[in-house]
N, C-alpha and C positions, 0 to 999 in steps of 0.2 A: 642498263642497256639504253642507248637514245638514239631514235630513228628521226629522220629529216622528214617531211612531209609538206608537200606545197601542190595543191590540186591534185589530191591523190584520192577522193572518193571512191572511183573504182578500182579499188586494190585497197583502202588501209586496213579494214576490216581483216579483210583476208591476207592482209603480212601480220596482223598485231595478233589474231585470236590463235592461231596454230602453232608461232612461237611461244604467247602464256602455257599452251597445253605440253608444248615441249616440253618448257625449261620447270613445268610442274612437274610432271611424269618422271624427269630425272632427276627431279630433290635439287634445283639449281636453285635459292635464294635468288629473288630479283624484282627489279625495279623497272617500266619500262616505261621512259622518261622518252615522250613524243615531240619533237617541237614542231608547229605549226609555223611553215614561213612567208605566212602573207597571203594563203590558199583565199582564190576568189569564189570557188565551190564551195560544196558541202562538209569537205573536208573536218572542219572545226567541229561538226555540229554530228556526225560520225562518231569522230574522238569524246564528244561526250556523252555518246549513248554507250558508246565501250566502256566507258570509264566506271556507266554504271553497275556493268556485269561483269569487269576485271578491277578486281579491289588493287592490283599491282600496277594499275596503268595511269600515268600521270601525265595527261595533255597538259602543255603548255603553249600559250601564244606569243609568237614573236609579233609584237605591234609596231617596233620600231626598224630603222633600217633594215632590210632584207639579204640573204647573203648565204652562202652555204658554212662561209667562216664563222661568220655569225649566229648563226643556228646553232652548230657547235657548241661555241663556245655557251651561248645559253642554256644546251642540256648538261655540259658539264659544272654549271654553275649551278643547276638545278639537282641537282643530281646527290643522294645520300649514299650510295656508296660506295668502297673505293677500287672497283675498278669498272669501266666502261667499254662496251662495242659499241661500234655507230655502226647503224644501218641504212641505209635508204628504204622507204615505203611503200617501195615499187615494188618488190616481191624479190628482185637481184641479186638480195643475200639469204642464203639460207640457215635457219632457224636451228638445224644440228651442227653447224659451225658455232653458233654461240655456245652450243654443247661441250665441244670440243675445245675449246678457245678455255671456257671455265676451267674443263679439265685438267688442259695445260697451264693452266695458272696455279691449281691448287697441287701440283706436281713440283711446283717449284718454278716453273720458267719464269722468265722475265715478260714483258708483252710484248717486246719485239720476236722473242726466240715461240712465244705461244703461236705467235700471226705466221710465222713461217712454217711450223710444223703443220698450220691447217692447208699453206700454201703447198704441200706433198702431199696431204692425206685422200683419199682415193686414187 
């Protein structure tokens, strides 16, 4: 999982720590690969106090060019396993979606036909 993050102090805490407790609770294997996008706050410094009480969370700093494409593509470059959701660190996606999304993967879909079935489900 890699979430985008740029001045997001008040929120990253509380998007990163309830989706770990999630995707624990439900036996989801993961990785949650944050990248930092040139955040002029607190953000970075957050991300490493998490890091020290979530053994699965792995800040990363984008130092150079800034970008949301860019960021991307840094967490999936970062990234050890083989499948990924991007979130935003704003709280805008929720944390039982990546539930579900795993679900639909290990059912078989594809990740277009997984992102669509979360696109019906409620």
């Amino acid at each position: 999982m890699s979430s985008l993050a740029r001045d997001e102090e008040s929120c990253i805490a509380s998007t990163i720590e309830p989706l770990h407790l999630e995707l624990s609770l439900r036996g989801v294997p993961h990785e949650i690969v944050v990248v930092d996008d040139g955040s002029t706050d607190s953000t970075w410094q957050i991300l490493q106090g998490e890091a020290a009480k979530i053994p699965t969370l792995r800040p990363i700093q984008n130092p150079a060019s800034h970008g949301f494409r860019r960021a991307i593509t840094q967490g999936l470059d970062s990234m050890a396993g083989d499948a990924m959701v991007i979130m935003m660190a704003d709280e805008s996606d929720g944390c039982r979606d990546v539930v579900r999304y795993w679900q639909a993967l290990n059912e078989g879909h594809t990740a277009s036909s997984a992102a669509a079935s979360l696109s019906t489900a409620d």
